[in-house]
C-alpha positions, 0 to 999 in steps of 0.5 A: 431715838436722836439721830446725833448726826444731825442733831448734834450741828456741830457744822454751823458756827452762826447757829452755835453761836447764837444758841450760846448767847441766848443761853447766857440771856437765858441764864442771866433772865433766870437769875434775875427774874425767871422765866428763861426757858420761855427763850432757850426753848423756842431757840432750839427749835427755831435751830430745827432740834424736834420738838421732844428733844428741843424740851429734852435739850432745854431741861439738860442745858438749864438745869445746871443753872438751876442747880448752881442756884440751889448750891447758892441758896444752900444755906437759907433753907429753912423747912422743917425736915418733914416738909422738905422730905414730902416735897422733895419725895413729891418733886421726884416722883412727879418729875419722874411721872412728867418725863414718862408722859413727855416719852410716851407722847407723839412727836406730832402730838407734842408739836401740837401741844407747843404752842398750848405750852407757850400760852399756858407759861407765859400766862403763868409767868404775866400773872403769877405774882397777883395768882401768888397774893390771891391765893395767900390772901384765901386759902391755906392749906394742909400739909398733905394737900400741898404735898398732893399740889406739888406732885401735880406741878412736878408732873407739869415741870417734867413734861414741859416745865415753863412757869412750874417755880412760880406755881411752887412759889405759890404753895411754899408761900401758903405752907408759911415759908414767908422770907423771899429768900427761903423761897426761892433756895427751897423752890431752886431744889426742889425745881433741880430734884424733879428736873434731875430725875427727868433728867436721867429719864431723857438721857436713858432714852437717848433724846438729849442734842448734846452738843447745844446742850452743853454749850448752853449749859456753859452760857447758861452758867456764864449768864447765871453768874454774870447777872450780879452785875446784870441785875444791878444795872436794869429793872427787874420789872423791864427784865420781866416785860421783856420776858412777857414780850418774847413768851407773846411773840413765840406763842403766837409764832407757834399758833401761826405755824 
């Protein structure tokens, strides 16, 4: 159970200011190129919330920027109503699935496993475009198949979640979802789906810090909104090196700790 007094750092405006601007960084980079949990996550734990709840807390504070997205792309939806119901049943149920491995893992375990995590994100994150063209180029697959895929990355996105969207970017792609645009509207619901129901599982066990939780959702929406200016200004492709840089610099600070 979360001990609030101490997780809760209401004391420190240093610390609650920069948690805030890395979220505004972290919403903004989501917008534009993905990829910001890679540095609100290691934020909240360099802040000293433990590593569970620095996940817990990372889940809470992106989903509302997640969510805005899906509200956003709303109408460029375009799957058909038996798809969208298998992959949105397969989200859910795999997000369920992801947050209860995530509750029955050891504090020291998980801690652990953070920099595997790290590694294995930003892996996805360096080379998901070229991973997305390969596997259009070679395969494509039924139905119940990308179903059964789904529900494997929704277990992945509700234990830890980093690099999920590029992996369900990859499987709309090869169901024949072809508009940049339709892909990411279906990807920001079904991402906000799983993330929601893992969402309501870490607030039932009480491991949510909700005081940097909610600040960042509030810098997160601040950056999420914001990155219409943001994104007309810098490269998406520098944004994206970025991304790559600080995702290297964490994963070998955690290997190192």
């Amino acid at each position: 159970m979360l001990d609030f007094n101490s997780q809760l750092i209401p004391h420190s405006i240093l610390l609650n200011l920069s948690l805030f601007v890395v979220a505004i960084f972290a919403g903004a980079i989501n917008a534009v190129a993905g990829g910001g949990g890679l540095i609100a996550f290691p934020a909240l734990m360099i802040a000293g919330i433990p590593a569970i709840s620095a996940n817990a807390t990372n889940t809470a504070a992106m989903w509302v920027g997640t969510a805005a997205s899906t509200f956003a792309y709303r109408r460029e939806m375009s799957l058909g109503k038996c798809e969208f119901l298998c992959l949105t049943g397969a989200s859910v149920c795999g997000g369920i699935f992801g947050s209860y491995l995530l509750l029955h893992t050891s504090p020291s375990n998980f801690a652990n496993l953070i920099p595997y995590l790290m590694l294995t994100a930003t892996v996805l994150f360096t080379f998901g475009k070229k991973f997305n063209v390969w596997l259009q180029s070679r395969f494509q697959i039924p139905l119940w198949l990308a179903i059964l895929i789904q529900f494997a990355i929704a277990i992945y996105g509700g234990y830890f979640g980093g690099g999920a969207g590029i992996l369900m970017l990859a499987i709309l792609e090869i169901i024949g979802v072809k508009t940049v645009h339709s892909m990411n509207a279906i990807k920001s619901w079904l991402a906000t789906s799983l993330n929601a129901f893992a969402l309501l599982h870490f607030i039932f066990a009480g491991i949510i810090a909700w005081f940097p939780a909610i600040l960042m959702a509030i810098g997160a929406l601040i950056g999420g909104y914001g990155s219409a200016f943001f994104a007309r200004q810098v490269n998406a492709e520098w944004v994206r090196r970025f991304i790559i840089g600080i995702g290297v610099v964490m994963t070998c600070y955690f290997f190192v700790k």
